[in-house]
N, C-alpha and C positions, 0 to 999 in steps of 0.2 A: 583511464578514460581520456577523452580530450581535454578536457580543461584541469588535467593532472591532477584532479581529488580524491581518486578514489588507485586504486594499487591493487593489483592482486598476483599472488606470488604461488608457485606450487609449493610442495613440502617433500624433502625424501626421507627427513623421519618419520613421518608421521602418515604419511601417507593421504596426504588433504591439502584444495586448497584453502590460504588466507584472506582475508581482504582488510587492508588498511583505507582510513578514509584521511587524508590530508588536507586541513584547514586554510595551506595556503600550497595554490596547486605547484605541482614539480619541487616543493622543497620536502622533502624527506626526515628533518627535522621537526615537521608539524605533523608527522604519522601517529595514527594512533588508531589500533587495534578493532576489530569491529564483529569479525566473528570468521567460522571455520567451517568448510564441509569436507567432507571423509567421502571421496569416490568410490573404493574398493578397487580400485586400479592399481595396488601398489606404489610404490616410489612416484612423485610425479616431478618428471623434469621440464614441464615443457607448457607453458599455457600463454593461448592467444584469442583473441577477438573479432568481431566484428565490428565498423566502426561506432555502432549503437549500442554495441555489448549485447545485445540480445543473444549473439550465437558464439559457445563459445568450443575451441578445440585445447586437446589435451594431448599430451604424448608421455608416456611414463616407459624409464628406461627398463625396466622389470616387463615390460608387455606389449607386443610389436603390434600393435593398431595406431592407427587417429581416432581418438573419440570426440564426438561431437555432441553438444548439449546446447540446449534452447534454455533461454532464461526470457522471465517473463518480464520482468525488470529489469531493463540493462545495467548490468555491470555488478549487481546484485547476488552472489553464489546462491543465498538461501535460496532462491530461485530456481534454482536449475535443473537442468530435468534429459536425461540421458535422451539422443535422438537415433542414435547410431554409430558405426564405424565402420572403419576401411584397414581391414588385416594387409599390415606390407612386409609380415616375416619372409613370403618370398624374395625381396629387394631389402630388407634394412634391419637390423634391430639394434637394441641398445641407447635409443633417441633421446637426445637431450633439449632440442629444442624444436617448436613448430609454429611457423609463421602461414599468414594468409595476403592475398594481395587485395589491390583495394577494390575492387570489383567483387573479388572471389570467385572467379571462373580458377585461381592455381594456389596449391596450398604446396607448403613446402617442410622437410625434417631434416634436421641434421644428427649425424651417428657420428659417438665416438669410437664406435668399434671400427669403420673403415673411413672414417674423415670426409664422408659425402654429402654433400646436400640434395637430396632427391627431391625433383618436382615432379607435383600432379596435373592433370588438368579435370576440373571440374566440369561436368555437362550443364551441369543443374546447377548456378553460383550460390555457394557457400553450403551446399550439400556433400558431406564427404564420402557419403553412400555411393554419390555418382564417381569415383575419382578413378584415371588411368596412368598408367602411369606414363611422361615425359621426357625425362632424363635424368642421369646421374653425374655429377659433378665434384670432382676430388679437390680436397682442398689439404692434403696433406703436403704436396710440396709444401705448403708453408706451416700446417697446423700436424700436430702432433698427439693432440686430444682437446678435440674440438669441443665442444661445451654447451653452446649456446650461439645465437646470430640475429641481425634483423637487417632488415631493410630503413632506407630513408624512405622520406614522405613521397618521391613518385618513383621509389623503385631502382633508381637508378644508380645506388649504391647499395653497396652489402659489408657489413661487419661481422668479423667472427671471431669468439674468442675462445683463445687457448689456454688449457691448463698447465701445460710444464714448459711453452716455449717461453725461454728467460724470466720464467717465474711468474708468466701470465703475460700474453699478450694479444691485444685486439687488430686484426689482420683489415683491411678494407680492400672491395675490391669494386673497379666501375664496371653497370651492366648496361649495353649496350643492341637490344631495345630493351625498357624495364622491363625487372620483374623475370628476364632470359637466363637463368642461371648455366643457361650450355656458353655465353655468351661472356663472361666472369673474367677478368685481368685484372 
């Protein structure tokens, strides 16, 4: 969450997310454990937010959708409550990461099967029901199993990290207008 209290983490063993609560916000040393829910989604790689936590998306590398879930408490799992999804096996699978922008008019997945970051555009903001799709963006010149990504606070940077380049490495790149991933250097 924003004031870095609360953590929620997918699971690929186990097939659920977590949520830790942190006593003093963004130190990771004050985590401690709070409770678990079990999607039925398979492996999940991928969870992200709304800036309320009220809406939240998922992306599990076992299952080529975005799902989306409404919580009625932000940031809360116990809460949660499936709203829908958006099948992208035509463009993607094997997603390990999914980000949303700060509007939520564009949700975005990264694969490490082809090293893309695929973006949507949302009709309806933060509805992943409405989503079409935008563009594809390779990020393998530099990434080799891409993992995971995010965004800075207005977009205008992207981080991606890799699994086997020199034993893990986090790649950056400037976008130029935010939030543009055709846009990426």
């Amino acid at each position: 969450n924003a004031a870095g209290t609360r953590m929620i983490v997918g699971s690929t063993s186990d097939s659920s997310i977590k949520e830790y609560h942190l006593s003093t916000g963004f130190d990771l040393s004050t985590a401690s454990y709070d409770s678990s829910n079990s999607l039925g989604l398979g492996r999940i790689d991928g969870v992200a937010f709304n800036s309320d936590g009220t809406k939240m998306y998922i992306v599990s590398y076992s299952n080529a959708s975005i799902h989306q879930y409404s919580l009625s408490t932000g940031f809360d799992i116990s809460t949660a409550s499936s709203v829908g999804s958006y099948d992208t096996s035509s463009l993607t699978t094997n997603m390990r990461g999914v980000q949303i922008n700060n509007n939520g008019t564009k949700i975005y997945t990264i694969s490490d099967n082809d090293d893309q970051i695929e973006e949507w555009t949302l009709s309806t903001a933060y509805d992943v029901t409405t989503a079409s799709h935008e563009s594809s963006t390779a990020v393998n010149a530099q990434a080799n199993n891409a993992q995971e990504f995010c965004f800075n606070g207005d977009g205008t940077k992207l981080f991606v990290a890799d699994e086997t380049v020199a034993s893990g490495t986090i790649f950056q790149y400037s976008l130029s207008p935010a939030y543009d991933t055709s846009t990426m250097s």
